[in-house]
Every structure is written in structure tokens, then in C-alpha cells.
N, C-alpha and C positions, 0 to 999 in steps of 0.2 A: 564438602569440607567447610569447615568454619572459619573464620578469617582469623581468631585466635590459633587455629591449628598450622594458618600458612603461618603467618607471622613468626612465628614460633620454631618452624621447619625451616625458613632464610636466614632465621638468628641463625640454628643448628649449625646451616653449613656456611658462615660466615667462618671469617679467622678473628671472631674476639676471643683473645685470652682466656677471658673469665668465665668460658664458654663451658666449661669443665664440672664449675664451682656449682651442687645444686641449686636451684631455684634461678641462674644466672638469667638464661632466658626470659623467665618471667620478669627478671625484672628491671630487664630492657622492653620487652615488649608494652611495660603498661603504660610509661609514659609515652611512647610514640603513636600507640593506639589514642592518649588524651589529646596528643597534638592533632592527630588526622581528624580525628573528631569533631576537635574544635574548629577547626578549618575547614571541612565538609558542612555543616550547622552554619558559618559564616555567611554562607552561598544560598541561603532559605531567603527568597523573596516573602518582606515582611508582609506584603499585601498582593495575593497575586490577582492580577487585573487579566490577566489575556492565557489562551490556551497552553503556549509558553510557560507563562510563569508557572503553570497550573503542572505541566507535564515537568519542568527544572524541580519541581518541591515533592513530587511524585518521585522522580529519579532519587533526588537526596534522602530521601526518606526512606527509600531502598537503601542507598549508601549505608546509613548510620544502623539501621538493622542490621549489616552485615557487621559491620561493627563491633556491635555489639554482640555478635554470635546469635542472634534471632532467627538470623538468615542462611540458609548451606547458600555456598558462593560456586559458580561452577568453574570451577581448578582442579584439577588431579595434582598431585605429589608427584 
């Protein structure tokens, strides 16, 4: 599953209103996906010095692949 696909499946069964109105979804999901993003990217050690850093910038980079739907995420529906 792509993380586009959950996002978008917890909007579904959310009670917003506008839940109804085509495209609604989408267009709640895009800017939450820019906020996580921006906030996962935050957490990127600029210079990574130690196996740590090295292994934190490896995880994030998984992160933001998912993210960005690069990555199947493993979640069932």
C-alpha cells in the first residue's frame, strides 16, 4: 500500500463533511502529506559523523520515500 493510498482511506472514514464533495480527500491529504514531510526532512542530520547519524538519515530517507508513494509501506486496509 502507498502511503497516498492510507492517507486517503483515514480521510474516507473520518466524519469531515466535505468528505462527500469529489476530489475532498485529495485535497486535505496534500497538505498534510507537505507538513509530514517537512517535519520528517527537519530530522536529516546535516553532517552525519557516527553510525547513528548514518543509520537516523537511512531511516528518514525511507520515511520521505514513503511519502512520497516510492515506497509500498506495509499496512493492509
Amino acid at each position: 500500500m502507498k502511503f497516498s493510498e492510507l492517507m486517503l482511506a483515514a480521510i474516507g472514514q473520518s466524519e469531515i463533511p466535505l468528505r462527500f464533495e469529489p476530489g475532498a480527500e485529495e485535497a486535505v491529504a496534500g497538505p498534510v502529506t507537505e507538513m509530514l514531510r517537512a517535519w520528517v526532512a527537519a530530522h536529516i542530520p546535516d553532517s552525519p559523523a557516527s553510525d547513528f547519524d548514518y543509520g537516523k538519515k537511512a531511516v528518514i530517507t525511507e520515511l520521505l520515500a514513503e511519502l512520497d508513494d516510492q515506497r509500498e509501506i506495509g499496512v493492509e486496509r
